[in-house]
N, C-alpha and C positions, 0 to 999 in steps of 0.2 A: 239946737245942736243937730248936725246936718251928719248921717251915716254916711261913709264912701266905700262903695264894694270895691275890693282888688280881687284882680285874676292874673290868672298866668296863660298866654296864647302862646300855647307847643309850639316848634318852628313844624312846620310843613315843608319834609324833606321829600325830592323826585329827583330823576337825571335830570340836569339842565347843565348849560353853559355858565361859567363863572362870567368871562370875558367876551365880548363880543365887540368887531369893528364891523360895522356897514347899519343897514337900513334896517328896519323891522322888526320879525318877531327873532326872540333867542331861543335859535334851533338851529342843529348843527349840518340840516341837511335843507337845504337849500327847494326852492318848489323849482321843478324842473318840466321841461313838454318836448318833444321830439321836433319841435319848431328851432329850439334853439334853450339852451341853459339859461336859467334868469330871463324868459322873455318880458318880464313886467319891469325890467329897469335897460336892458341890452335891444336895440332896436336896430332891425335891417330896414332901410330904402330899398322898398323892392325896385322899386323903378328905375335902380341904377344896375341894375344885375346885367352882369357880362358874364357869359359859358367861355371856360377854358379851352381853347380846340386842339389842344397838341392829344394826339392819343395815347402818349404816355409823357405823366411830369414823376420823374422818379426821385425817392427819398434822396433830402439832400441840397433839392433844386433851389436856386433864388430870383429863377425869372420861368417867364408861362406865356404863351402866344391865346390872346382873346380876340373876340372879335372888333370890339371898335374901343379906342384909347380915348375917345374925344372928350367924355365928359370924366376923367382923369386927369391928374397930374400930379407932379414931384412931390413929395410929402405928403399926401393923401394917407389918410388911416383907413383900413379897408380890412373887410371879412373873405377869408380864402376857404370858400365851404366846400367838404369833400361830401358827399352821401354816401349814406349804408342801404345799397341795392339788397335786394334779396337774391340776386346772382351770386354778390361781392361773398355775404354770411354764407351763402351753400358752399365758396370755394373756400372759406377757410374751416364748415364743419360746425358751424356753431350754429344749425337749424335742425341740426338731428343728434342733438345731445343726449344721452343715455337718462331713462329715466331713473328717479332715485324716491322710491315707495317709502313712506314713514305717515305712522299713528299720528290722530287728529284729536280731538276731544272741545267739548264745549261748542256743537255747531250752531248758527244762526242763520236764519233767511231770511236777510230783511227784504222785503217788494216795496212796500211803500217806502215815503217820508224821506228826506234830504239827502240819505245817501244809500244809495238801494243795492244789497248785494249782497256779499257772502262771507261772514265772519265766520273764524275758526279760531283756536288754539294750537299750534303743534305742540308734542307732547315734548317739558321742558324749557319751553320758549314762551317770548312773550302773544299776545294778541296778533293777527295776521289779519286782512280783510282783503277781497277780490271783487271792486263796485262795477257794478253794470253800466255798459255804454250808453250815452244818451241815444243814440242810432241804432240800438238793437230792441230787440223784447224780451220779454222776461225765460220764454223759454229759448232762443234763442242765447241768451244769457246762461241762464242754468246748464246747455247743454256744454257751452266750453270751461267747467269747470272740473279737474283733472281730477274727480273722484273714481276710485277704484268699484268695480259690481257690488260688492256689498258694502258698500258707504263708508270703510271704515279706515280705508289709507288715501292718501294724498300724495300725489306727483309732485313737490318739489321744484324739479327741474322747470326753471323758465327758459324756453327757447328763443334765437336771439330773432328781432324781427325788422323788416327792412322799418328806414326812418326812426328805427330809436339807437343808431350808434352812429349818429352825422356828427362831424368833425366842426367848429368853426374856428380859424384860429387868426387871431387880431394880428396883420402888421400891418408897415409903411409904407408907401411908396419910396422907392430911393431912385429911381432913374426909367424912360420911357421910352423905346426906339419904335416906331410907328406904332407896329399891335403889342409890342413885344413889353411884362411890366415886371422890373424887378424890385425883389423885396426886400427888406433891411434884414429876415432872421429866414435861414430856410424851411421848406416845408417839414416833417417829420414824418409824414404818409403821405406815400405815391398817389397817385391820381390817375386813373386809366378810363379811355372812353370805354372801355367793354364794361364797367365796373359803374356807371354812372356820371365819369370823368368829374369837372369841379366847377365853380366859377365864382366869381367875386362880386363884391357889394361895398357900398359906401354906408354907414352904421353911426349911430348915435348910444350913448349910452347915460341917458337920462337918470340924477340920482346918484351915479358914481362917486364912493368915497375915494377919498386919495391921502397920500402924506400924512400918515398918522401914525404913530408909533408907540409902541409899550415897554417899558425898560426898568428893570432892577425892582425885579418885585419877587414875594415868596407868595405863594398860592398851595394852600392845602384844602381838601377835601374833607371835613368831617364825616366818617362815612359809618360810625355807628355812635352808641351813646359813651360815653369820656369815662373812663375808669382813671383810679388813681395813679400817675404817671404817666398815662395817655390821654392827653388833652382830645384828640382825634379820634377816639376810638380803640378799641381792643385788638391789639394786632394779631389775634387769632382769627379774628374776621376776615381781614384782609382779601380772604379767599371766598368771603359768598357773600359780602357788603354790597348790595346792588342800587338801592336809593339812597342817595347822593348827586354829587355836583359830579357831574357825569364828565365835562371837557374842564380844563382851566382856560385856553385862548381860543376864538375861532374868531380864524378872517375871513368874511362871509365873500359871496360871490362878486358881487359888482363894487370891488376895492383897486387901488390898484397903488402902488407905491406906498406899501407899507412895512415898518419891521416890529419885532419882537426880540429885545436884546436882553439877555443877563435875566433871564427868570429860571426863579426853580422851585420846584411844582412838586407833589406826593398824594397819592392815596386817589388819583382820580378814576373813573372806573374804562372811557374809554381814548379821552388824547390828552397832554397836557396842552399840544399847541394843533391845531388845525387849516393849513392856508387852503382857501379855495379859490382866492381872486388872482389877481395878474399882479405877479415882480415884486413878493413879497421875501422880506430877509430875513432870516428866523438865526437866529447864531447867537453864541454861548450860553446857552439855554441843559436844564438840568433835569430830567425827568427821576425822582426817587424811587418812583415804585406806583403800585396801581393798589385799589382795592376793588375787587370784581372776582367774578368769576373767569375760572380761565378756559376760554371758550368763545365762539363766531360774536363779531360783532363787539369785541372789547381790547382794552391795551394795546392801542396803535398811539403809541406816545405821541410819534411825530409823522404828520398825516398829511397830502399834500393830494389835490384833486383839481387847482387850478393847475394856472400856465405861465411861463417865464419866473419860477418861484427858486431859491435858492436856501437852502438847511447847510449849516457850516457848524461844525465844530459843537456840536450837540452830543450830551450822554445819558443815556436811558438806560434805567433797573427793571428788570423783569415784564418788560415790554414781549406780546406776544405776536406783533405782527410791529419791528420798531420802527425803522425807514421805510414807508409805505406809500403807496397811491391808489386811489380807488376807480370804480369805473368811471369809463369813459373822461381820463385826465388828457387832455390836447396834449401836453406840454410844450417846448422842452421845460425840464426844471431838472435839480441838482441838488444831489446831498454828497457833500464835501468834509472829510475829514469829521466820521461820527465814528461811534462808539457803543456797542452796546454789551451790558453786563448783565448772566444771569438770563438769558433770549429764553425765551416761551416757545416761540416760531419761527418760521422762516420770514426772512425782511427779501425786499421785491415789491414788483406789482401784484396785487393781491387778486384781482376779479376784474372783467367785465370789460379790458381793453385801455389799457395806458399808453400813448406813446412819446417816444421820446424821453428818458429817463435816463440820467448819467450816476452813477454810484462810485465814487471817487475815490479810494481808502477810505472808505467804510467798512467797517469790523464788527463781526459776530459771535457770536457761539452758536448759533442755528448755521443750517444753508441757507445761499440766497438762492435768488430762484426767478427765474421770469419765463413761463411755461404754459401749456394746455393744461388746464385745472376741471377740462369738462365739466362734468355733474355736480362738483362742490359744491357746497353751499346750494346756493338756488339755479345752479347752472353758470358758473364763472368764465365758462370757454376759456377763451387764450386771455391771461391774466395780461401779456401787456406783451408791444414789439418796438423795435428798434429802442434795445435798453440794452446798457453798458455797465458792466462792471469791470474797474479799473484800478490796479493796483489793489484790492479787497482783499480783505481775510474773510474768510470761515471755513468751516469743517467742509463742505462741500458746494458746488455749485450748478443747479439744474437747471438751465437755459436752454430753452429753442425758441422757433421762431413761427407766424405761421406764413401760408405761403402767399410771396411775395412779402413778405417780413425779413427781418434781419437782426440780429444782436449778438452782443460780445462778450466776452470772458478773454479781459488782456492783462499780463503780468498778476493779474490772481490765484488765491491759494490758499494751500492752508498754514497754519501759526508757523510750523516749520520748512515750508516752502519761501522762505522770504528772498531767495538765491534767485528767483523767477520773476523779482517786478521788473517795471521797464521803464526808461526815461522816455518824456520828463516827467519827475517825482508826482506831479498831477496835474492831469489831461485840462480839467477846469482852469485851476491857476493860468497855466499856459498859455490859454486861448484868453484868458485876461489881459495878457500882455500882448500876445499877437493884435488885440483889437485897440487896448486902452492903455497899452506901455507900463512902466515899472509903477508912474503914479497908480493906476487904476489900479493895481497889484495892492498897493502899500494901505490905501484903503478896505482893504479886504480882509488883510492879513500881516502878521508880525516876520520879521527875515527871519526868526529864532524857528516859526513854524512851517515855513515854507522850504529853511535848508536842514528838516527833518521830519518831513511828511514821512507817513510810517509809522514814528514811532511815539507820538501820541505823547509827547514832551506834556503836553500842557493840562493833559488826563487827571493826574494827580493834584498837582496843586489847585486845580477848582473841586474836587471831590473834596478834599482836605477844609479847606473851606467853607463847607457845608458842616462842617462837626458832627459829622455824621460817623460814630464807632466802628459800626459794620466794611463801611469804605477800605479800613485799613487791610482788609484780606483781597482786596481785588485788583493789587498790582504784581500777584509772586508770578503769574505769565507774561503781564506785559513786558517785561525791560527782556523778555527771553532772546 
């Protein structure tokens, strides 16, 4: 007679990614270098670089005078790289950001062994670490680290620095008049020789996922231990549940032609859906609700940090930062007809330089905002430019620009300002039809929803859907 021991092996719960499209590890933020985003899957030919020479290519533009076209032509997929001089950051003020002092606890000094440098704690927050340059020494190290005389506050503010806010943004060739090269999508940031000016490259992107899509699915977060009637968790938690399935969707960097249709999601602590690669389509998608704390770094339901990405018709609950992008997003991309119930935050570009961002009738209960956020967080500067808000609702709207930047506030307002939108009912639709005519329209969207942009026809009956009780209080404003 042979004994068999049983055991029970706990699940080992952390933040992590439920869902992941593209290559490697499941993590929501991507290894990045001031060379270029994804430089281990995204590859420039240096040897084809051409300088831009016009002295000014201003927001907007779809052609550029180079120096030699020869080893170009029509349909060429090509990199339009703009640089972040340290001229460009001093004229828009984000090299002398105001410092922002806060208590540290738990210091380390590591000098030896694999990764050598300077762990901390801030008080509140998770682990932090500041590793030494392979080109410096150790005191040379030690001395740029922003500690106060008596060792015991910490500077915060990261100041911004030439070569970590370079732009690259993928388009086509579409037509060639001797120097002269035009592109299928215009630039979204001007280009100036005083400033660095620009230039282009021929690019490989080795590894690239594409055409993959995720549809009709529910994704919940267990985010503490299940009590009776709460399979998920204790919904008194909701508010300091921190380990857990941290994202439900993230589409990693080097993707490009994918979507995310008909999912709805609860309890995650900081996105349901996250795009970060190129021309992906995120629509009718349901965010319930988060479990987190509410505070930096959580509850960006629907989170968008790539390029040519489109958010449609999405509804998020207690989202604290909901239609978002984070730094340094190329764009353009587009959130079209969203929704949000119950806002924590202000929705916008959040930190660190977004451009090109279209906000379409999208509605809030916070302000939006696209603005100088200086010292925030670790030093935000200008959250984002050339960003639009169109036809939008909320309580308020904080928008500037910085200089030589530009953005909008058109036919937006608040709940009972609706006397103030402007045709046509949406800017995005529009330019669907201007490019791709009523078909390209009709894939997009239903005639029921497009001849009552506004007013959020289709809110209810997917909330309803969800058998979700609470739902039934969060229509007595909308039909106002």
């Amino acid at each position: 007679m042979r004994l068999v021991a049983s055991m029970t092996i706990p699940l080992v719960k952390y933040k992590r990614t439920l869902i992941s499209i593209g290559a490697k590890s499941n993590t929501l933020k991507p290894n990045t270098s001031h060379r270029f985003p994804d430089t281990n899957k995204l590859r420039l030919i240096e040897s084809s670089k051409q300088a831009i020479v016009d002295d000014f290519v201003p927001i907007g533009s779809d052609s550029f005078e180079i120096v030699s076209a020869l080893d170009y032509k029509l349909g060429d997929k090509i990199i339009v790289y703009r640089p972040s001089t340290k001229e460009w950051i001093s004229s828009i003020g984000c090299d002398k950001l105001e410092a922002r002092w806060a208590g540290i606890n738990d210091i380390r000094w590591i000098k030896d062994g694999d990764a050598p440098g300077f762990y901390y704690q801030r008080t509140g927050h998770d682990r932090y670490r500041i590793l030494k340059k392979d080109d410096e020494d150790w005191e040379e190290f030690v001395k740029r680290i922003p500690l106060s005389e008596d060792g015991k506050k910490f500077d915060f503010t990261l100041q911004w620095k030439a070569g970590e806010y370079d732009f690259w943004f993928e388009r086509i060739i579409t037509k060639i008049e001797e120097t002269r090269i035009y592109i299928d999508i215009p630039i979204v940031h001007s280009m100036e020789a005083a400033y660095g000016g620009g230039s282009i490259y021929h690019y490989k992107t080795p590894g690239r996922l594409s055409e993959v899509g995720i549809e009709n699915l529910r994704l919940v977060s267990e985010f503490a231990t299940p009590i009776s009637g709460h399979p998920y968790g204790n919904p008194e938690q909701t508010g300091t549940a921190e380990t857990h399935a941290w994202n439900g969707i993230h589409i990693k960097n080097n993707t490009e032609n994918t979507w995310v249709r008909n999912i709805a999601g609860n309890y995650f602590g900081w996105s349901l859906i996250s795009a970060s690669g190129k021309r992906a389509t995120i629509q009718d998608c349901v965010n319930l609700g988060h479990a987190s704390k509410i505070t930096g770094g959580r509850r960006y339901p629907f989170m968008v940090d790539g390029r040519l990405n489109l958010v449609q018709r999405c509804i998020t609950i207690e989202g604290r930062h909901e239609f978002v992008t984070q730094k340094k997003t190329a764009g353009p991309n587009v959130f079209v007809d969203c929704i949000g119930f119950n806002s924590k935050q202000h929705a916008g570009p959040h930190h660190r330089y977004s451009v090109g961002t279209l906000y379409d009738n999208v509605k809030s209960e916070k302000p939006m905002e696209s603005r100088f956020r200086g010292n925030s967080g670790t030093g935000h500067g200008w959250a984002g430019t050339q960003t639009c808000f169109y036809n939008c609702v909320a309580p308020e709207f904080l928008v500037e620009a910085p200089p030589g930047g530009i953005s909008w506030v058109i036919g937006s307002g608040r709940e009972d300002e609706k006397d103030i939108r402007v045709e046509p009912a949406s800017l995005y639709y529009q330019q669907v039809i201007d490019r791709l005519g009523e078909a390209g329209l009709n894939r997009l969207t239903t005639k029921e929803q497009f001849d009552h942009m506004g007013e959020y026809l289709w809110v209810e009956e997917r909330l309803n859907n969800e058998k979700v009780e609470q739902f039934k209080n969060m229509f007595k404003d909308l039909r106002k």
